[in-house]
Biopython code that builds the backbone (N, CA, C, O; Angstrom):
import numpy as np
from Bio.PDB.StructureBuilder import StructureBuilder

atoms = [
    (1, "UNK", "N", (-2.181, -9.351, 9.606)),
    (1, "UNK", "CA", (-1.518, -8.615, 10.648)),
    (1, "UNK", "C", (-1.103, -9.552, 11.785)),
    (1, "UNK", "O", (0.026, -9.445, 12.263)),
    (2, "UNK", "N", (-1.818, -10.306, 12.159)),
    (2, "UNK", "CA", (-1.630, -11.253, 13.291)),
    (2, "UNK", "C", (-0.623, -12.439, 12.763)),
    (2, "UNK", "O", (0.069, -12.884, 13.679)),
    (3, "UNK", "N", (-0.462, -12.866, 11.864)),
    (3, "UNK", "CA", (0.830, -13.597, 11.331)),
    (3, "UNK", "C", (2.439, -12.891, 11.386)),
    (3, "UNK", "O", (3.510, -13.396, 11.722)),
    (4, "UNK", "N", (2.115, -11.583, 10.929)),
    (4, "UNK", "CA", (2.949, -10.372, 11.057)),
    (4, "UNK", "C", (3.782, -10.486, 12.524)),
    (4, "UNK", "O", (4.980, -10.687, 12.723)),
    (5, "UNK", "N", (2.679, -10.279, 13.462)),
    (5, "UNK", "CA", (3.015, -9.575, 14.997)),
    (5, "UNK", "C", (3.674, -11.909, 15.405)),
    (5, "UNK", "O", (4.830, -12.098, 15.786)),
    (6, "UNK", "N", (2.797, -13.035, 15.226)),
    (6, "UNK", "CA", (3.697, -14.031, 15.250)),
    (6, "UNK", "C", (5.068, -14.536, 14.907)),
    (6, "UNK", "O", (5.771, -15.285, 15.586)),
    (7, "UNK", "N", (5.371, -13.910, 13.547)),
    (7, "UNK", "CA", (6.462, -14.142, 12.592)),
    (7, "UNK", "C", (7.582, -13.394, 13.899)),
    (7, "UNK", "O", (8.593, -13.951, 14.326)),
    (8, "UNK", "N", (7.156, -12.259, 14.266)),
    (8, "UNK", "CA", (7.934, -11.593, 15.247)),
    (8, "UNK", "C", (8.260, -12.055, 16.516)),
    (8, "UNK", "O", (9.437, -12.026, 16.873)),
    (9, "UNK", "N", (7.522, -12.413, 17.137)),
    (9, "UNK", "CA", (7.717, -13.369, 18.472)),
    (9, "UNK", "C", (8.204, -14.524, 18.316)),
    (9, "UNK", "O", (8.786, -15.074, 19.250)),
    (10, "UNK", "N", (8.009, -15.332, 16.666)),
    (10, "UNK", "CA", (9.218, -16.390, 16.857)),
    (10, "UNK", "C", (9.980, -16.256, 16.549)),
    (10, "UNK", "O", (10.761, -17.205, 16.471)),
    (11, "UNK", "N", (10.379, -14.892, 16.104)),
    (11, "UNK", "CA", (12.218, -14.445, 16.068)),
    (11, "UNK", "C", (12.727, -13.873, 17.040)),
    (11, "UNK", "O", (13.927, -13.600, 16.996)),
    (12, "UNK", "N", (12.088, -13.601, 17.968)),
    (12, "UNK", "CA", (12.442, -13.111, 19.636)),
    (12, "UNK", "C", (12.850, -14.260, 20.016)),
    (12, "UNK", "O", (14.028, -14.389, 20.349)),
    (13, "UNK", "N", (11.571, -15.826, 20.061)),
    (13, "UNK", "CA", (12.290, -17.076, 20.619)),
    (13, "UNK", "C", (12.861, -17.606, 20.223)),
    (13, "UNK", "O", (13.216, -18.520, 20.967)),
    (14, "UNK", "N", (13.534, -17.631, 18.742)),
    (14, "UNK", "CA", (14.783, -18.149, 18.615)),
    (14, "UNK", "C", (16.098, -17.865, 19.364)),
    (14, "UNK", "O", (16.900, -18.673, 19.832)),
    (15, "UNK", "N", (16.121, -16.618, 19.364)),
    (15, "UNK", "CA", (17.139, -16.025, 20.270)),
    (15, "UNK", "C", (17.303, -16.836, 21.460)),
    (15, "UNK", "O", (18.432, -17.280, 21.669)),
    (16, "UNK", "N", (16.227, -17.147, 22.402)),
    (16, "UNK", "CA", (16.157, -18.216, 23.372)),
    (16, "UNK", "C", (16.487, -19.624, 23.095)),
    (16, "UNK", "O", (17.131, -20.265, 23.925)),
    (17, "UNK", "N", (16.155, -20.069, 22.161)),
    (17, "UNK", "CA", (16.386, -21.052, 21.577)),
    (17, "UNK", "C", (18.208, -21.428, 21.279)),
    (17, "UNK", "O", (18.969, -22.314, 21.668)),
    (18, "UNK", "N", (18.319, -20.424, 20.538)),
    (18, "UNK", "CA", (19.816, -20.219, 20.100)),
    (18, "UNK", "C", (20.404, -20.485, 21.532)),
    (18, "UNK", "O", (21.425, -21.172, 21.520)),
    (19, "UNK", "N", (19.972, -20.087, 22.725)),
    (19, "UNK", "CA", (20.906, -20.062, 24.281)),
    (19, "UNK", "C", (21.209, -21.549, 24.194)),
    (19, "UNK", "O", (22.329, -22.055, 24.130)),
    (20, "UNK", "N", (19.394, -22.506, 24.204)),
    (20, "UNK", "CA", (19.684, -23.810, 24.681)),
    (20, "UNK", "C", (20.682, -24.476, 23.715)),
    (20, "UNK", "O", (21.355, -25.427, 24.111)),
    (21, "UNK", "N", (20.825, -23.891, 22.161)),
    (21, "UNK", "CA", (21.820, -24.672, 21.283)),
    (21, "UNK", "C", (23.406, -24.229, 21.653)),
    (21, "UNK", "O", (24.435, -24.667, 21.139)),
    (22, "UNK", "N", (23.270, -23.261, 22.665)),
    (22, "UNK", "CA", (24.683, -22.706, 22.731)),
    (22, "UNK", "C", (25.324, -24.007, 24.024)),
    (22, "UNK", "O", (26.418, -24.566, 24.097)),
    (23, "UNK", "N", (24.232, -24.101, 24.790)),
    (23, "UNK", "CA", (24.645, -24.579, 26.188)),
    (23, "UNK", "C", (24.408, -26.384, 25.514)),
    (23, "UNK", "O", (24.819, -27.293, 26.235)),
    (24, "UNK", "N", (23.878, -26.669, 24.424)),
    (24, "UNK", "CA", (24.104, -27.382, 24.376)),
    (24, "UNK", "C", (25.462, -27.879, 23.640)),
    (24, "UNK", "O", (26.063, -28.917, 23.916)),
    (25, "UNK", "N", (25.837, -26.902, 22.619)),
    (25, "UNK", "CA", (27.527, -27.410, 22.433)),
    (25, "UNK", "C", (28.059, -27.132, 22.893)),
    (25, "UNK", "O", (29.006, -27.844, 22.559)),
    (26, "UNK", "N", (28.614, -26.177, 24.007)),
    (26, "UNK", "CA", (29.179, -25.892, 25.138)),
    (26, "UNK", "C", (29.112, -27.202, 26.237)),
    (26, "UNK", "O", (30.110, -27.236, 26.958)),
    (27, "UNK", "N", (28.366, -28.013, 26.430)),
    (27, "UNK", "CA", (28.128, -28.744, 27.418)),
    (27, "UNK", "C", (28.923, -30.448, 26.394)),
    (27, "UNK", "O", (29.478, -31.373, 26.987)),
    (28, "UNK", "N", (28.741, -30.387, 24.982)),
    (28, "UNK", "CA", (29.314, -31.160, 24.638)),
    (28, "UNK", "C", (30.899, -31.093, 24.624)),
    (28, "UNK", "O", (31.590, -32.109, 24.705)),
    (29, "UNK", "N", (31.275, -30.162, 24.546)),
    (29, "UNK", "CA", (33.088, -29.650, 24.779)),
    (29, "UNK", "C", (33.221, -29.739, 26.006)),
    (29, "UNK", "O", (34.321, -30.156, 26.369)),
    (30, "UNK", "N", (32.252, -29.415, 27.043)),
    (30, "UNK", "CA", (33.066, -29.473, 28.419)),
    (30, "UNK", "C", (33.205, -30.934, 29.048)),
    (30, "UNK", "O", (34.051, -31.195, 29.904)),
    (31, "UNK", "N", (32.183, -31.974, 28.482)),
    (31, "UNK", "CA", (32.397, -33.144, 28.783)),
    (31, "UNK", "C", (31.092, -34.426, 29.302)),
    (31, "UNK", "O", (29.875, -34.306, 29.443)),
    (32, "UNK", "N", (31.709, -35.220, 29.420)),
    (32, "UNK", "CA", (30.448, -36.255, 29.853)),
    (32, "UNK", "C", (29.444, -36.059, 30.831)),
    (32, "UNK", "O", (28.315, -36.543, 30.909)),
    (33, "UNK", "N", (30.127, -35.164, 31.661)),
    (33, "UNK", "CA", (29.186, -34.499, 32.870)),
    (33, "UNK", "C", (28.310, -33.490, 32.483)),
    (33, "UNK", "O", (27.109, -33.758, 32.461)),
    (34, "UNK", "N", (28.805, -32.050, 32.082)),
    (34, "UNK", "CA", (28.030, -31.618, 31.495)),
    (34, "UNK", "C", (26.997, -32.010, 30.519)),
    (34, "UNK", "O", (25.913, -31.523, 30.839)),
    (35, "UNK", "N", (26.942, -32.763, 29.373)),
    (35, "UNK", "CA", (26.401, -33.577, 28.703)),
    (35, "UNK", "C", (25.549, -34.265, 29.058)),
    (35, "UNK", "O", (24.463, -34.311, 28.479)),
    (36, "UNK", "N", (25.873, -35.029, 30.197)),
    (36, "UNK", "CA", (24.466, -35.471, 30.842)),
    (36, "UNK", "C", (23.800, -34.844, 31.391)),
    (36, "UNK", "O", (22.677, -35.342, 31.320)),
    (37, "UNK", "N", (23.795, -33.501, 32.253)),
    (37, "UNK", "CA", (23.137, -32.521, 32.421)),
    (37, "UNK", "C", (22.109, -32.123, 31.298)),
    (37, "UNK", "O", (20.997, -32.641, 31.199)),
    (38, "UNK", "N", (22.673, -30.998, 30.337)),
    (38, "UNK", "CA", (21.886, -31.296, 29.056)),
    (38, "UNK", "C", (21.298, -32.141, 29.156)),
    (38, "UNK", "O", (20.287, -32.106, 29.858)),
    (39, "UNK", "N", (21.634, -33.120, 28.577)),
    (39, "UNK", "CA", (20.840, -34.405, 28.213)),
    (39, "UNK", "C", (19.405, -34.703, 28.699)),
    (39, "UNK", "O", (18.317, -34.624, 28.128)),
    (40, "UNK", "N", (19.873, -35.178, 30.301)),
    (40, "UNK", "CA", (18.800, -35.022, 31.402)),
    (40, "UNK", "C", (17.829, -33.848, 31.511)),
    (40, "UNK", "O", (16.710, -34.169, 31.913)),
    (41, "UNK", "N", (18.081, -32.137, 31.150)),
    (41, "UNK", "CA", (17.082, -31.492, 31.199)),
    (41, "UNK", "C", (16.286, -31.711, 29.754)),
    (41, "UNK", "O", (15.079, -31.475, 29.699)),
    (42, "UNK", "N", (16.952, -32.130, 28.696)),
    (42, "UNK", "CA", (16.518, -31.611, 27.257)),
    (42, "UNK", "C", (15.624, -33.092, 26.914)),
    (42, "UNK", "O", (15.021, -33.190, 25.845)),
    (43, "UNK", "N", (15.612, -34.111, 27.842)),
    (43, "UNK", "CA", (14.572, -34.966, 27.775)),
    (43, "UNK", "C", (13.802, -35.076, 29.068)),
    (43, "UNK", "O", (13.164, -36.087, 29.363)),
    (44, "UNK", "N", (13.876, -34.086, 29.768)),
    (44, "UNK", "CA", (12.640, -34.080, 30.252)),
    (44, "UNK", "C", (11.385, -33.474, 29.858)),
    (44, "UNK", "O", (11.570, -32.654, 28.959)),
    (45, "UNK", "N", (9.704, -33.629, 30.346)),
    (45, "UNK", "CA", (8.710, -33.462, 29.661)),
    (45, "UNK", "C", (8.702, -32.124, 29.263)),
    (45, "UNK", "O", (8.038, -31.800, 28.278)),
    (46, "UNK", "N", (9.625, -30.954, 30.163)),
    (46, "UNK", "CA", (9.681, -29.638, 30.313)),
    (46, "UNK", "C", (10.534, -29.057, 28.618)),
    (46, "UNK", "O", (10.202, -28.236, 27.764)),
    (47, "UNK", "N", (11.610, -29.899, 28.760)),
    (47, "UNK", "CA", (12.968, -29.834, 28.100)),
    (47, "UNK", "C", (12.350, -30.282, 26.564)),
    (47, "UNK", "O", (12.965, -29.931, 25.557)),
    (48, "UNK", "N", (11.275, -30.964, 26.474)),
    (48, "UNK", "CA", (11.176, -31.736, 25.340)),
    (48, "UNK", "C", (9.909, -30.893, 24.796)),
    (48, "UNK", "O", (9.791, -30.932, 23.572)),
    (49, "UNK", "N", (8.720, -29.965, 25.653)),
    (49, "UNK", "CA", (8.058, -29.118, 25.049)),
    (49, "UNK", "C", (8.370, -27.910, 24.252)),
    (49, "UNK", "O", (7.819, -27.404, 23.274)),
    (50, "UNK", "N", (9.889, -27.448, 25.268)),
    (50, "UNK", "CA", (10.534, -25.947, 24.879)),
    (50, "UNK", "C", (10.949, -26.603, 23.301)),
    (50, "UNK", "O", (10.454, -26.480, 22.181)),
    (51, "UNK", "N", (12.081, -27.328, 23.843)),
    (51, "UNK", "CA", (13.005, -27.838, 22.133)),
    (51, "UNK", "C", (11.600, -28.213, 21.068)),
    (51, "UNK", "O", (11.869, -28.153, 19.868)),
    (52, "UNK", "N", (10.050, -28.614, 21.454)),
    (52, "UNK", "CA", (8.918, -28.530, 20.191)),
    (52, "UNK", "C", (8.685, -27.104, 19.923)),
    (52, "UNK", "O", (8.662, -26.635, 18.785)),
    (53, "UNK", "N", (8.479, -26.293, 21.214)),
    (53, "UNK", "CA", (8.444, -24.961, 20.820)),
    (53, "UNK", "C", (9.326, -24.296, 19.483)),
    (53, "UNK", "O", (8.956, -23.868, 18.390)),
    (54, "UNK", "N", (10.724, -24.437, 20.156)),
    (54, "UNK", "CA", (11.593, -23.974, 19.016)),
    (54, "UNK", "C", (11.267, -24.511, 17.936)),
    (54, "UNK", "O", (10.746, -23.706, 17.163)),
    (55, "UNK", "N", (11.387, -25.917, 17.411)),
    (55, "UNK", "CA", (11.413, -26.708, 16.290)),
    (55, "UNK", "C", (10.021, -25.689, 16.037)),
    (55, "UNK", "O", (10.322, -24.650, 15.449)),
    (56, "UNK", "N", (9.232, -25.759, 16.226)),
    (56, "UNK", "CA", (7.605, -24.734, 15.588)),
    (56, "UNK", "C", (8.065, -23.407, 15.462)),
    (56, "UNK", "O", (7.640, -22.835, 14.458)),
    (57, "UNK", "N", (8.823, -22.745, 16.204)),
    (57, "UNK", "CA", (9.391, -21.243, 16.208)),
    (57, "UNK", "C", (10.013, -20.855, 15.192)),
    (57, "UNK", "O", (9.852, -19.729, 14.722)),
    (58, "UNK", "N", (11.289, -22.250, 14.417)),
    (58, "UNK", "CA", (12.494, -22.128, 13.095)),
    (58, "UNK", "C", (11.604, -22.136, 12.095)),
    (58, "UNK", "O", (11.412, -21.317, 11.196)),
    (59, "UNK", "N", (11.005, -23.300, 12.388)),
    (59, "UNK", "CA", (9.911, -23.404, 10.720)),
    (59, "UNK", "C", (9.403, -22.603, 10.238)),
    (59, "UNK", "O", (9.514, -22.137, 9.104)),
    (60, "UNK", "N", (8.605, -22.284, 11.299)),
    (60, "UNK", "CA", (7.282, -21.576, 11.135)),
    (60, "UNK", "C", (7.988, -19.957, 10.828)),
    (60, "UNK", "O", (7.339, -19.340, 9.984)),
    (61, "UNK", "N", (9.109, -19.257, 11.341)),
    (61, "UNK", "CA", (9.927, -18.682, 11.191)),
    (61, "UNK", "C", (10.083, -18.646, 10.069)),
    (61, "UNK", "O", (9.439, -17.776, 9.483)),
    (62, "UNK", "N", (10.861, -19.420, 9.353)),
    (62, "UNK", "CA", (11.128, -19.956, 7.928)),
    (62, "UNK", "C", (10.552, -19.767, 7.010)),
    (62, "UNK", "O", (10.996, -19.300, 5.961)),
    (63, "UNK", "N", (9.457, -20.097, 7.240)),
    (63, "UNK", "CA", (8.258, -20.256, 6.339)),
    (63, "UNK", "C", (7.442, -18.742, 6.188)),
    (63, "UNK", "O", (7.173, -18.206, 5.113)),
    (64, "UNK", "N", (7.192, -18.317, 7.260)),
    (64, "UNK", "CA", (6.819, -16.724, 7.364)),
    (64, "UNK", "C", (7.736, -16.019, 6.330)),
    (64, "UNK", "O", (7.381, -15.149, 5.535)),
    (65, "UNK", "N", (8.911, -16.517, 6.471)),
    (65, "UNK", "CA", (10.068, -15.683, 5.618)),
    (65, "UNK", "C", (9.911, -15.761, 4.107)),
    (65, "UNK", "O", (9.964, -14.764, 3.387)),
    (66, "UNK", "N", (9.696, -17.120, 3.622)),
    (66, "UNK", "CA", (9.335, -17.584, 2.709)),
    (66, "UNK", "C", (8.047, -16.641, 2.114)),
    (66, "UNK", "O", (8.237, -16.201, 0.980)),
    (67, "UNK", "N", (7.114, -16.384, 2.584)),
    (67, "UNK", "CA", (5.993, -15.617, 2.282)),
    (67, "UNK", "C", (6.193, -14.067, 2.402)),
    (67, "UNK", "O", (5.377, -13.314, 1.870)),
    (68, "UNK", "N", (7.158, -13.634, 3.021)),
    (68, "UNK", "CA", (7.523, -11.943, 2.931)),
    (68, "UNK", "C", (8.481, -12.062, 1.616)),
    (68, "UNK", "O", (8.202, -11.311, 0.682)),
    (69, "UNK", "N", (9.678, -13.019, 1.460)),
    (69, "UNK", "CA", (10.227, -13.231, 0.316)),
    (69, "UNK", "C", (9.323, -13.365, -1.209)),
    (69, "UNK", "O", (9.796, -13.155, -2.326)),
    (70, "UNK", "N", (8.141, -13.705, -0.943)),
    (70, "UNK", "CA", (7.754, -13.933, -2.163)),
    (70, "UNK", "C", (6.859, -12.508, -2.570)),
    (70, "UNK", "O", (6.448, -12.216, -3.693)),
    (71, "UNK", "N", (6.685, -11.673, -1.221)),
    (71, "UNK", "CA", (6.307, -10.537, -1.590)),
    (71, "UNK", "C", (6.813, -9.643, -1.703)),
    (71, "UNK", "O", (6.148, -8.610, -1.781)),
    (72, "UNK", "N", (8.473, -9.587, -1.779)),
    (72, "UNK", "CA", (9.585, -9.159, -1.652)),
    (72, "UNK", "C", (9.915, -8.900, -3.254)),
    (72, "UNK", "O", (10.529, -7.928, -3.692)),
    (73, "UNK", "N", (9.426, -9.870, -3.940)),
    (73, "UNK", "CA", (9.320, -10.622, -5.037)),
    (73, "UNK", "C", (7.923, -9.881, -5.929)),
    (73, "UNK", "O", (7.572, -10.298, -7.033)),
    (74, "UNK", "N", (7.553, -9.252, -5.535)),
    (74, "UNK", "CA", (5.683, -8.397, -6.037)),
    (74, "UNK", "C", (4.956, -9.953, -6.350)),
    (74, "UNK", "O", (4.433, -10.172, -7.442)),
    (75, "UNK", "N", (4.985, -10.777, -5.484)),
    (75, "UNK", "CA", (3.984, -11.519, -5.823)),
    (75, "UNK", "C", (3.013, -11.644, -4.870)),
    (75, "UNK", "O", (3.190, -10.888, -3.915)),
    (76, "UNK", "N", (1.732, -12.570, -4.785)),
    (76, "UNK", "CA", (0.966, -12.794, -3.864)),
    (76, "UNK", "C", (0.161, -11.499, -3.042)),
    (76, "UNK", "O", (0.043, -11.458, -1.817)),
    (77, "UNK", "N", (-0.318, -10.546, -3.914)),
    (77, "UNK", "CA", (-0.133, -9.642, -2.941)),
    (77, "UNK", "C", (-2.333, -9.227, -2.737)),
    (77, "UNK", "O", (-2.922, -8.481, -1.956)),
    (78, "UNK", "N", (-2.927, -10.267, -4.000)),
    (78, "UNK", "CA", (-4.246, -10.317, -3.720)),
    (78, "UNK", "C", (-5.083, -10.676, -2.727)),
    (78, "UNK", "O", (-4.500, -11.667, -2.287)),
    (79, "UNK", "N", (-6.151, -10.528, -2.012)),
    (79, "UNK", "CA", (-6.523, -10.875, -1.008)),
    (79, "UNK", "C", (-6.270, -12.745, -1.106)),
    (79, "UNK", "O", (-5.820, -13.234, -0.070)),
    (80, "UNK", "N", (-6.419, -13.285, -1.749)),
    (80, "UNK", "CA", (-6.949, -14.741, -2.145)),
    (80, "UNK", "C", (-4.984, -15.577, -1.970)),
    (80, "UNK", "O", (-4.692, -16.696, -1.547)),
    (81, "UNK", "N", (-4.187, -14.634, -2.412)),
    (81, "UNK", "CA", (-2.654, -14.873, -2.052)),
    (81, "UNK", "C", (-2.782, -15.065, -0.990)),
    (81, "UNK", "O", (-2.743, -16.168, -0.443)),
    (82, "UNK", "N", (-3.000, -13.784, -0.380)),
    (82, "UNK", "CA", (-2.233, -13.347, 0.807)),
    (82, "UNK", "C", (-2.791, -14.410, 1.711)),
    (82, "UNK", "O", (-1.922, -15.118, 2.220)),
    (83, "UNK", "N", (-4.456, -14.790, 2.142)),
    (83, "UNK", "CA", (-4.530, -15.718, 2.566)),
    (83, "UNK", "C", (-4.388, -17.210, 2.392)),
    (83, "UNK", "O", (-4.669, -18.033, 3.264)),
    (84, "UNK", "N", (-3.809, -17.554, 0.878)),
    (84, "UNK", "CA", (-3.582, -18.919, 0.881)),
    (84, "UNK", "C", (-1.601, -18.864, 1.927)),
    (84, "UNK", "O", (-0.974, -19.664, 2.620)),
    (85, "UNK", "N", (-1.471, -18.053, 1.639)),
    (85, "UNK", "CA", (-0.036, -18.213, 2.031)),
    (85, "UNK", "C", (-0.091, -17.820, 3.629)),
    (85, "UNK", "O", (0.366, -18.670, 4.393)),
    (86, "UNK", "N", (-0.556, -16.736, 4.138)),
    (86, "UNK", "CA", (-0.999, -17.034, 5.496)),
    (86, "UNK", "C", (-0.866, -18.507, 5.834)),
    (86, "UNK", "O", (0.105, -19.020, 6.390)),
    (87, "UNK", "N", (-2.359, -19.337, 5.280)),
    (87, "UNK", "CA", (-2.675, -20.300, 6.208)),
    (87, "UNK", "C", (-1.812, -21.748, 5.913)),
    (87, "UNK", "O", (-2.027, -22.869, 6.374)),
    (88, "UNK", "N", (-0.533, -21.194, 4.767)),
    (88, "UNK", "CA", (0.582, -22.230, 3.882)),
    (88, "UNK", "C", (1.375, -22.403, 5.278)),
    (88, "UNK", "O", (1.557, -23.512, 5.783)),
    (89, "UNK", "N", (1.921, -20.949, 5.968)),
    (89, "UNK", "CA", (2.432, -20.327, 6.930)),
    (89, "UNK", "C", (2.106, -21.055, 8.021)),
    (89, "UNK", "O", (2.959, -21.722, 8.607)),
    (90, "UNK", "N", (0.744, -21.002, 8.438)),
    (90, "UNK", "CA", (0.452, -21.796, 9.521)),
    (90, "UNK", "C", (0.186, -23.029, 9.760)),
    (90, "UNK", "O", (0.188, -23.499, 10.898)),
    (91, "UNK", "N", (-0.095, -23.749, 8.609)),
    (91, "UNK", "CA", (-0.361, -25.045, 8.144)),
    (91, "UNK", "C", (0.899, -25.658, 8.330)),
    (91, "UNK", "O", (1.312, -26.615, 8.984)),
    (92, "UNK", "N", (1.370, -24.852, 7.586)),
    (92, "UNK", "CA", (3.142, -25.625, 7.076)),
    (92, "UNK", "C", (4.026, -25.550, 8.590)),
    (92, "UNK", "O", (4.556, -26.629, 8.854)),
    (93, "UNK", "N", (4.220, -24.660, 9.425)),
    (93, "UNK", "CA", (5.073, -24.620, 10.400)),
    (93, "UNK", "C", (4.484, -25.746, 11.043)),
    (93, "UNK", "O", (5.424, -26.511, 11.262)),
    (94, "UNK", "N", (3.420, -26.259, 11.465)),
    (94, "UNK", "CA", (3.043, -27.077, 12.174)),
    (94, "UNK", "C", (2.961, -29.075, 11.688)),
    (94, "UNK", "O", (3.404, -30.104, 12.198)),
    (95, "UNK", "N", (2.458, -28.869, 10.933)),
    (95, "UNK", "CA", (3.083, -29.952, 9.891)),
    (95, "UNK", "C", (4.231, -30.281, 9.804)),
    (95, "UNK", "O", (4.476, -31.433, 10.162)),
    (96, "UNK", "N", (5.286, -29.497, 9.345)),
    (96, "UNK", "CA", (6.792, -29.861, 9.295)),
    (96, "UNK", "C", (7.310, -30.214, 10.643)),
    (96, "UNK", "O", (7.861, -31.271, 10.948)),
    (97, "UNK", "N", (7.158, -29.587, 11.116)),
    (97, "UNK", "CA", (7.382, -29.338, 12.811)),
    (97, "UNK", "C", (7.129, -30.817, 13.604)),
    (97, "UNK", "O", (8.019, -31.355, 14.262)),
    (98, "UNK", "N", (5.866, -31.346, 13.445)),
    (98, "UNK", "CA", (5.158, -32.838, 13.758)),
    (98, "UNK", "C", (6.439, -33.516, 12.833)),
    (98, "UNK", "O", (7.479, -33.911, 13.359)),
    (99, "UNK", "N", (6.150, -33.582, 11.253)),
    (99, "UNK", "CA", (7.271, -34.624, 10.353)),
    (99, "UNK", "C", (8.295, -34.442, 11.376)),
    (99, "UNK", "O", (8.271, -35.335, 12.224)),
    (100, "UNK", "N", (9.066, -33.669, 11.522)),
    (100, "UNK", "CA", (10.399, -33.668, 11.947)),
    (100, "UNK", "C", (10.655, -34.714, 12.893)),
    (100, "UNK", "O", (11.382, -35.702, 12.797)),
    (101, "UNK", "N", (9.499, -34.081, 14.356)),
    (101, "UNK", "CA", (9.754, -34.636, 15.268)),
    (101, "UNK", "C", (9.418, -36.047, 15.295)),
    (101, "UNK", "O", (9.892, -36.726, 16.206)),
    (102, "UNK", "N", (8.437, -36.749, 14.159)),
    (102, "UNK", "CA", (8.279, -38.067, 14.191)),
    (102, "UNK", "C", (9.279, -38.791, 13.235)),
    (102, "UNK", "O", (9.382, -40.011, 13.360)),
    (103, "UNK", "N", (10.212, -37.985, 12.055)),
    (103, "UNK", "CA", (11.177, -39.126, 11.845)),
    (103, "UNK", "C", (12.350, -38.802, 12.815)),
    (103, "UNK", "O", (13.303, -39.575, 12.712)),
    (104, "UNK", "N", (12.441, -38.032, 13.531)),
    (104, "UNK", "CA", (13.832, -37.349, 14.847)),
    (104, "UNK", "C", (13.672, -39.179, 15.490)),
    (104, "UNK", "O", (14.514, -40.063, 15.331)),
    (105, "UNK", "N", (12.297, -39.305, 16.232)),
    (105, "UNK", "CA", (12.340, -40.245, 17.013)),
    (105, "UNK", "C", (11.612, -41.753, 16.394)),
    (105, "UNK", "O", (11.482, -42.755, 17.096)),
    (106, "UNK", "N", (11.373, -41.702, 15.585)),
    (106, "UNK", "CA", (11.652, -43.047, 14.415)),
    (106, "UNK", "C", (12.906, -43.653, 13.704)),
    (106, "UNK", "O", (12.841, -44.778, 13.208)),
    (107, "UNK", "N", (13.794, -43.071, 13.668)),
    (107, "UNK", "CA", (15.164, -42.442, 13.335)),
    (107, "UNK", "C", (16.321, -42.878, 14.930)),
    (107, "UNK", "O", (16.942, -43.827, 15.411)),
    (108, "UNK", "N", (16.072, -41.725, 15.142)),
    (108, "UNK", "CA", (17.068, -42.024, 16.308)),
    (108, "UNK", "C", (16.684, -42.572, 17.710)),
    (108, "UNK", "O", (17.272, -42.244, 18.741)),
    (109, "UNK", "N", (15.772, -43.329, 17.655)),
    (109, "UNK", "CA", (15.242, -44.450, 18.636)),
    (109, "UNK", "C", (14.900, -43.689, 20.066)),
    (109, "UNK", "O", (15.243, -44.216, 21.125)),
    (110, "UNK", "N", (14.351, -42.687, 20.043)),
    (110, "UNK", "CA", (14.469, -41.930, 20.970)),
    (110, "UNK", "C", (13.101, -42.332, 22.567)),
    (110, "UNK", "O", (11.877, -42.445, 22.493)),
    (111, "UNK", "N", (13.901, -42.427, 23.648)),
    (111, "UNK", "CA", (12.956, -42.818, 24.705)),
    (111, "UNK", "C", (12.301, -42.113, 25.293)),
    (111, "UNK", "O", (11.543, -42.551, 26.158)),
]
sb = StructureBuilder()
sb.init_structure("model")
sb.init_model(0)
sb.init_chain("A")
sb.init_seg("    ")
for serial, (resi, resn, name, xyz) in enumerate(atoms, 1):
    if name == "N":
        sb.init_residue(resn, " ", resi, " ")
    sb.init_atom(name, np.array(xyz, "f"), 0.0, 1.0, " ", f" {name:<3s}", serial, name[0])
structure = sb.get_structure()
C-alpha cells in the first residue's frame, strides 16, 4: 500500500518536474541570457537536489509502472512477488537514479 500511495506522489512531482524541463527549453530558445539563468539556478546546491529529486521521481516512477504492468499481466501477485518487486521498486529507483547521476557527471565533466 505504501509503494501504491509513493508511485502517486511521484507522478504529482513529475508534473513539477516537467515545469523545470519546460523553462528549461524555453530558456534555451530565448537565448544566452536566459540560459544562464537556468543554468545558474539548476547548478546550484538547491537546483541540483530538486533535478536528484526528479531523476528518483522518473525512475522510480518507471519502475513502479513496470511492477503494476506486470500485474496487469496476472503475474506476481503472491505474497513473496509482490514483495520481491516492491523492494525491485525501491531498490531499483534509487540505484539507477545514483548510476545515472554518476555517469551524467563522469561523462559530461560536470563542476
Amino acid at each position: 500500500m505504501a509503494l501504491s500511495i509513493v508511485h502517486r506522489l511521484t507522478g504529482i512531482t513529475l508534473y513539477f518536474g516537467t515545469i523545470l524541463l519546460a523553462w528549461w527549453l524555453i530558456a534555451v530558445a530565448a537565448g544566452p541570457s536566459a540560459y544562464a539563468t537556468v543554468q545558474a539556478f539548476t547548478g546550484s546546491w538547491i537546483g541540483r537536489l530538486i533535478l536528484f529529486g526528479y531523476t528518483w521521481s522518473l525512475i522510480h516512477h518507471m519502475l513502479s509502472g513496470v511492477r503494476h504492468f506486470i500485474w496487469d499481466l496476472g503475474y506476481g501477485f503472491t505474497s513473496a512477488e509482490r514483495e520481491s518487486l516492491t523492494w525491485a521498486a525501491l531498490i531499483g529507483g534509487v540505484v539507477l537514479t545514483v548510476l545515472l547521476w554518476i555517469v551524467a557527471f563522469t561523462l559530461g565533466g560536470a563542476r
